[in-house]
N, C-alpha and C positions, 0 to 999 in steps of 0.2 A: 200512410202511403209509403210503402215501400222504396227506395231509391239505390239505384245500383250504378258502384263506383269500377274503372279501370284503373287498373297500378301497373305501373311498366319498371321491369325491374331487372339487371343480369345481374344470372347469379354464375358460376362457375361450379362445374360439374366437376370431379375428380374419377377418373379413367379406375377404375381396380387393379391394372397396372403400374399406375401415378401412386394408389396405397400403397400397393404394395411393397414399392420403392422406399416412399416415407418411412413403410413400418419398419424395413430393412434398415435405414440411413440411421432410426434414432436407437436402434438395437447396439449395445455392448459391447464387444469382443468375448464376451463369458457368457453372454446368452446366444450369440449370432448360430453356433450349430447345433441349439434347439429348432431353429426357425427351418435351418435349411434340412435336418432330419425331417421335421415334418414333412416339408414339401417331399422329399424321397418319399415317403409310407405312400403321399396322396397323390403320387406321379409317377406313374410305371415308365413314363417316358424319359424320365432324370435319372442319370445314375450317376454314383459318386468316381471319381476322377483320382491317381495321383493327387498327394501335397504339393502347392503350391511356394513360391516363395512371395516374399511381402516387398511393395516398392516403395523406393528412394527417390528425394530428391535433394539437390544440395547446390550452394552456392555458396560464393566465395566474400566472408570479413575482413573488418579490420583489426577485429582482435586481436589478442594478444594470443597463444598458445596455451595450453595448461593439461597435462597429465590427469586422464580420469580412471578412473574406475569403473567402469559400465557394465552392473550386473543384471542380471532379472531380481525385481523385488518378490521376497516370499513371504506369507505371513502363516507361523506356526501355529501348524492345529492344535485346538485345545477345546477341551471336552466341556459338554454342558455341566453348571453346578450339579444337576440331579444325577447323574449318570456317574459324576465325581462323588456325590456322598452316597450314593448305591454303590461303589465300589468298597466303598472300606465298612461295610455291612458283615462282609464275608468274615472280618475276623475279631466279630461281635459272640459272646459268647450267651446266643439266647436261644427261644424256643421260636418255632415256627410260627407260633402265634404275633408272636414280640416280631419278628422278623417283617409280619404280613403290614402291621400296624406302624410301622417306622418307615417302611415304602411309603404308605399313603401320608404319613405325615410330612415325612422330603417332598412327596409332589405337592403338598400345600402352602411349603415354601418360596415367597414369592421371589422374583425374576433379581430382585436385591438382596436376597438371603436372608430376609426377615421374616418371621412370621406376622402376619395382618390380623388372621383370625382368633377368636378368643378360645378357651379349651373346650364349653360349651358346644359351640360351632362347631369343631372339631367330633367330636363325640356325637354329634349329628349327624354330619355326613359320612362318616364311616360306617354306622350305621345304614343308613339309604343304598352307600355303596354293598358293603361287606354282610347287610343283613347281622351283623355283628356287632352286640353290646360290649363298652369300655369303661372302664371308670376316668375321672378326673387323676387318678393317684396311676394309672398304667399309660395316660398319655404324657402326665410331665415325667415318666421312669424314661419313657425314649427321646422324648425333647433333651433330656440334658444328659442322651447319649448323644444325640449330634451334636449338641452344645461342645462336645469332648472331640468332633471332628474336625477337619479341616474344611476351608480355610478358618480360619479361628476367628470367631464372633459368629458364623451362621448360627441360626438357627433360633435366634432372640429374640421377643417381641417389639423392641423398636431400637433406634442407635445407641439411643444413653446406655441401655442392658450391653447390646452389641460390644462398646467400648471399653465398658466395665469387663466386662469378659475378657476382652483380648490384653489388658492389664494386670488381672489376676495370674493371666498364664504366661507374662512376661517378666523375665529379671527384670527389676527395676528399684531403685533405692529409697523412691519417693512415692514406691507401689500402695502403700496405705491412706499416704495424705493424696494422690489422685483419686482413689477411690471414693474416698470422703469429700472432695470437690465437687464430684460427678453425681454424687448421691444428693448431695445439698444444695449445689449451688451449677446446676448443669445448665439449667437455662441460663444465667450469667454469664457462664466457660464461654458455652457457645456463641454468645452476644458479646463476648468479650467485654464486660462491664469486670476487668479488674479491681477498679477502686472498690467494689462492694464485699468483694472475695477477701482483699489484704484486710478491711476492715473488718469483716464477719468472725476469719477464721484467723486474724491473727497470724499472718503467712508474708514470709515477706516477699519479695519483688523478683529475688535471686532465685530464689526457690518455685517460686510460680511461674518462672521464666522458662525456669527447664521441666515443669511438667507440662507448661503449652507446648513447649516443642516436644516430648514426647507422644502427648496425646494427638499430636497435626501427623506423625509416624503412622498413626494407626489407622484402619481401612476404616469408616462407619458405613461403608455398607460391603460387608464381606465378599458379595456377589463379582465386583468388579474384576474384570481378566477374563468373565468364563463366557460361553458361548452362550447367546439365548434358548440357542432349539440345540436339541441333541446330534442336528447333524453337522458336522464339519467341514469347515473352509479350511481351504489347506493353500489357495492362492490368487494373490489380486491380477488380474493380466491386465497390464497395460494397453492402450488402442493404439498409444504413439508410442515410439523415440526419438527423441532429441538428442543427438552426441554432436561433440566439441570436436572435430581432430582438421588439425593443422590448418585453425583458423578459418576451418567450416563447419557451420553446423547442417548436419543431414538429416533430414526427418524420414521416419521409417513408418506406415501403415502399419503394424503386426497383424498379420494373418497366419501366424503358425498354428493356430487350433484352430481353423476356418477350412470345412472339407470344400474339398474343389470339385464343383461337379459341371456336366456335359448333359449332350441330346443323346437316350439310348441309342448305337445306331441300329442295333435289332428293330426298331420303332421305324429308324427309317425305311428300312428297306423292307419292311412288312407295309407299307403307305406304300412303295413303288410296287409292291408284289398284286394287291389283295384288290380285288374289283368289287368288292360289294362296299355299297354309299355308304352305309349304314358305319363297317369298319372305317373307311376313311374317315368320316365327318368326326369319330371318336379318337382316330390315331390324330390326325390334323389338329384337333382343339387342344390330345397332350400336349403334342409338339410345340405349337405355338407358346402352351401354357409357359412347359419347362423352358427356351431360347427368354421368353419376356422375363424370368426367374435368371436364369444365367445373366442376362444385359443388368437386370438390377442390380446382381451384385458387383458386375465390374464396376456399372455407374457409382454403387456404393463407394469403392476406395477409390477413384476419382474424387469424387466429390469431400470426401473424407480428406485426401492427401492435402486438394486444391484449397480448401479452407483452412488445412494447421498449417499450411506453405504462409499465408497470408495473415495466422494470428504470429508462429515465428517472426517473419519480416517486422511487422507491427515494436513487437516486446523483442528484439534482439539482443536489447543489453539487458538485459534479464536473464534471457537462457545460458549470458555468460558468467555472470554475475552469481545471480541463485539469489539477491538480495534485494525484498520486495519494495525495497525505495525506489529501484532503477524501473520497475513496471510503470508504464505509460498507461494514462487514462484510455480506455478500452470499454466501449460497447457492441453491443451484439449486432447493430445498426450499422457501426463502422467498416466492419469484414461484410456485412451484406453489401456494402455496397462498393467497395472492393475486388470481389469475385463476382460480384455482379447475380445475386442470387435473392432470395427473399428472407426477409429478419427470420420466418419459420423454420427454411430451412438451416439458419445458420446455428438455430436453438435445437434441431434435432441433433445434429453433429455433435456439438458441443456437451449436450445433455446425458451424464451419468458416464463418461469419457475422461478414461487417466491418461495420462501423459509420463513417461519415466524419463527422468532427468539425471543426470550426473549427480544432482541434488535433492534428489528425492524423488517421491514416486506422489501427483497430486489432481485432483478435479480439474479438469478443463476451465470450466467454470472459475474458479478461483480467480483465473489472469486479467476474469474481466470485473472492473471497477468505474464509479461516475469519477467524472471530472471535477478537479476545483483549482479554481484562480488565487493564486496569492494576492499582495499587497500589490508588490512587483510587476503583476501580469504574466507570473510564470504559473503553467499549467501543471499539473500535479492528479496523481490519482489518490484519491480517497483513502489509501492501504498507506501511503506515506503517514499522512496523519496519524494510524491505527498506529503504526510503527513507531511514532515520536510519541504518542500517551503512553505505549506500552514501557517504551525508555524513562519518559516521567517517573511512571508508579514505580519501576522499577529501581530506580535512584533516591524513591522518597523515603523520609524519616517514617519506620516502622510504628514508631511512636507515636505519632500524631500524621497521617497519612492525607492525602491533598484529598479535599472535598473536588465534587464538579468543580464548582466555580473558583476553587485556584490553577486545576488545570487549565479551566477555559484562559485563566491571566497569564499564565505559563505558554501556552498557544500563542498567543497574540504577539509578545515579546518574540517569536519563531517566525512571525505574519500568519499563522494560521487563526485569521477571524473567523470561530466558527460559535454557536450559542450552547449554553450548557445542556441543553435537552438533546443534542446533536452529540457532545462531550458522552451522556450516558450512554446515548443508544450505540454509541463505538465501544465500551469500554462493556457492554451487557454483549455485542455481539464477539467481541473476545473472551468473554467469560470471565469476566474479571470485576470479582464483588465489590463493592460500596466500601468509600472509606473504612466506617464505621468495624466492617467485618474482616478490611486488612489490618488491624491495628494486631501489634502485639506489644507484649509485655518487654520492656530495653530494663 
């Protein structure tokens, strides 16, 4: 027997309006006039306006004064590995054939400047590709013509090759006895198991000292610096500014690459002119379209200003500062309920949003951190502690480097009780290896 249940239930519908706000709110400054482009192509009733300028607001500290410097950050273009070793192709002294065969072997050059595939492999797919047969003896002729390019290690089958390589082609005085370390005892180097090295190869301590330190000089994976995809970044825009002057800070929306658009009024006055329903009901629905399109994006930097108003207030000795001790425990929870808005929206805002500071240019994100209590009862954000381990490792004996659990004792003695599983997981989200692999040779 069948049996039928009722379930009562609200759920909250979202308007296509209410979207499209959202999608606006958690958009960029570097993607926002993608968005509003499209809308122009799919809305004869928008059209694009005069530059706008971007608003202010500002209130007055107690700080102190301090002379800044307040530039736009730029980050310089710089070309993909593959586009970089296809350039110095050109004064290769080979044949067209050699020529076609060395392209395809640069694009099989992975994202780290290594090669992965075996030469086998190689000679396969060029094949498939080129319908063209290679030998074994014409793919390593051009391998270890890029071997001879820049940046110096591409083009290796794995680090240990990579390293050897970039030592070959370096003045160095201790260039034979590295190479023979790297040859013999590589997984050691790397593991930094010294005592087996000085004992194997009869090397003393002085001398191994300073080919670790040369060898830490060198890239192992060549790749690093270049761009992944061929196309070029040439600059990070900020959504904020923060500036210091005379003892206020002002926060600024940036909208200088943000087109400023309006209601066509050819739109309007073709709705006052034209009596057939048919044109109304289609000029009416642009219209409406484009004003609910324009109101979002003002709601936009409203909304945008109204919540970094409220993460500034929050962190004020910070943005004076620049020194991530002075950051106050800070959740996403906190500012929602401050501007009086929802935890989602205060994650759209915040979400993939830089800030440029007097002190650098950085994630929104970042300011916010959990709470922790000392001994004391005094509250503290999480990034303190990151900042007192990093000072630890940073003061400790090379030689014999603090396990976890002497940092966690080192903590304690600070009032920071926290457990060593807690100690790793700060010191792995700083990127900062294991005793074991900070040790070096004193």
């Amino acid at each position: 027997m069948q049996k039928l249940n009722q379930k009562l239930s609200l759920k909250a519908q979202l308007s296509p309006q209410q979207i499209q706000f959202l999608n606006l709110l958690q958009t960029p400054l570097s993607l926002i006039d993608e968005k509003i482009e499209k809308e122009l192509e799919e809305n004869p009733a928008l059209e694009e306006l005069d530059e706008n300028e971007g608003q202010q607001y500002q209130y007055t500290t107690k700080q102190k004064t301090k002379e800044q410097d307040f530039s736009n950050y730029s980050n310089e273009s710089t070309p993909s590995l593959y586009l970089f070793l296809k350039s110095q192709i050109i004064g290769l002294n080979i044949n067209k054939s050699q020529r076609d065969l060395i392209s395809f072997v640069i694009d099989s050059i992975e994202e780290n400047g290594l090669i992965k595939r075996n030469i086998s492999s190689l000679i396969d797919d060029y094949l498939i590709i080129s319908d063209k047969t290679v030998t074994e003896k014409e793919v390593r002729f051009v391998i270890d013509l890029i071997k001879k390019m820049e940046p110096s290690g591409v083009g290796c089958f794995s680090i240990k090759d990579s390293l050897i390589l970039q030592v070959q082609r370096k003045k160095n005085k201790h260039k034979e006895r590295t190479i023979e370390i790297l040859n013999s005892h590589y997984s050691e180097f790397s593991n930094k198991n010294f005592e087996k090295i000085i004992r194997d190869l009869n090397i003393n301590k002085v001398t191994l000292n300073e080919i670790y330190n040369d060898v830490e000089k060198l890239n192992p994976l060549p790749a690093v610096g270049f761009n992944k995809e061929d196309e070029i970044i040439n600059y990070i825009s900020p959504d904020f500014y923060v500036r210091d002057e005379n003892n206020q800070l002002i926060i600024t929306v940036n909208n200088q690459f943000q087109k400023k658009v309006g209601i066509n009024q050819f739109y309007n006055k073709l709705l006052n002119e034209t009596n057939d329903e048919e044109t109304k009901k289609f000029l009416n629905q642009k219209i409406e379209q484009a004003k609910h399109f324009t109101n979002s994006l003002i709601k936009r930097q409203d909304t945008l200003l109204n919540v970094m108003t409220s993460i500034v207030k929050k962190q004020e000795k910070y943005f004076f500062s620049g020194t991530e001790k002075d950051l106050t425990p800070m959740k996403l929870a906190d500012i929602a309920s401050i501007v009086k808005m929802d935890i989602s929206t205060i994650s759209r805002v915040t979400n993939s949003k830089f800030v440029e500071t007097s002190f650098g240019v950085f994630l929104l994100k970042e300011l916010f951190s959990e709470a922790y209590t000392k001994k004391n009862g005094d509250r503290i954000s999480t990034k303190e502690i990151k900042e007192s381990l990093k000072e630890i490792i940073k003061e400790e004996d090379k030689a014999s480097p603090y396990t976890d659990e002497k940092i966690c004792e080192i903590l304690e003695k600070n009032e920071y009780s926290i457990a060593r599983r807690t100690v790793s997981k700060y010191r792995e989200s700083l990127s900062i290896p294991t005793a074991r692999l900070r040790r070096k040779v004193i």
